[in-house]
N, C-alpha and C positions, 0 to 999 in steps of 0.2 A: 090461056097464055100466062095470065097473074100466076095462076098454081105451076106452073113450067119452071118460069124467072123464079118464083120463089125454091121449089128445091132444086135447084141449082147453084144458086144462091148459097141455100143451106148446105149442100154438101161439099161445096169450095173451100168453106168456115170449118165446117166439123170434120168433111173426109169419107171415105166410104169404109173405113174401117182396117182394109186391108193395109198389110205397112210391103211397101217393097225393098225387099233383099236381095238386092245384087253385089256380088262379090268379084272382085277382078284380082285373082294371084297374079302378081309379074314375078317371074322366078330372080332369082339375085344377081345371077350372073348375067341379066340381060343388061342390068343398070347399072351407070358410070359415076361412081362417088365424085365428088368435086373437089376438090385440092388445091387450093393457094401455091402459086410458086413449086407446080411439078418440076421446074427444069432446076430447080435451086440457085437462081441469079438473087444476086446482091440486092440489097433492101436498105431502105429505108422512112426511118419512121418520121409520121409529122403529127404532132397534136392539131387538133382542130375543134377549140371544144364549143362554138357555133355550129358546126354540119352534125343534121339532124339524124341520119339514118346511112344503113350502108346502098340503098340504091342515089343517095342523091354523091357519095361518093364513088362510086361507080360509074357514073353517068360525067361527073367533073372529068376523073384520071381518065378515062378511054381514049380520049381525046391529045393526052399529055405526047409529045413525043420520048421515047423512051421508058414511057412505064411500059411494061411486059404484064403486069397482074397488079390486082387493086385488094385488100381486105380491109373493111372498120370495123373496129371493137364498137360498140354502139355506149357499151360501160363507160372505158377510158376515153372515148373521141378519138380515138387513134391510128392514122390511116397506115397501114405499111404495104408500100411497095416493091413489087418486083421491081427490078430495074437496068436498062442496059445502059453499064456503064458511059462508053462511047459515045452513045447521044442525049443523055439524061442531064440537064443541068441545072443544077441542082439553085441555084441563086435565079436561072428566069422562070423557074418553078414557082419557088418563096415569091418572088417580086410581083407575078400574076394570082395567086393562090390568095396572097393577101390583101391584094386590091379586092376582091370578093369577101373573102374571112380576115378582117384584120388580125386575132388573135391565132393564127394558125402558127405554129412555130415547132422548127427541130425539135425531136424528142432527145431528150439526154441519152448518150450513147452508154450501153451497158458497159459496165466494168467488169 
């Protein structure tokens, strides 16, 4: 039984040698690239430069009413939202966002 457990044991560690080779093509056209803002609604941007990753940004906006889609730069901290205008407001966003992230602020609007 000792000589069982032991190469068993051993080949757990070392392996039997053989490597397996499996392969799975998915052809291209089966799969759906992901795209920030397919419909092209208005955006804006907010620094954040406390939030740590784009899932923990993602996970915040889902919830937001009126965002439509969420991206972070993980580089710049920078969240940009889709947005529908209509119900997006923009000051009880900042006023909640920053009770969590104090430093989160408007990104300067490109020129």
């Amino acid at each position: 039984m000792r000589t069982l457990i032991t190469a068993l044991f051993t080949l757990t560690l070392v392996g039997c040698g053989t490597e397996s080779k499996t392969t799975v093509n998915i052809p291209a056209e089966t799969t759906t690239p992901v795209v920030f803002n397919a419909a092209g609604a208005p955006t804006v941007e907010i620094e954040i430069p406390s939030m740590d990753c784009k899932m923990c940004a993602g996970a915040y906006f889902a919830d937001i009413e009126g965002v439509e889609d969420c991206q972070f730069d993980e580089a710049t901290k920078v969240a940009t939202l889709a947005i529908d205008e209509e119900s997006f407001d923009t000051d009880e966003v900042m006023t909640k966002l920053q009770a969590e992230y104090a430093d989160a602020k408007l990104a300067a609007a490109a020129e």
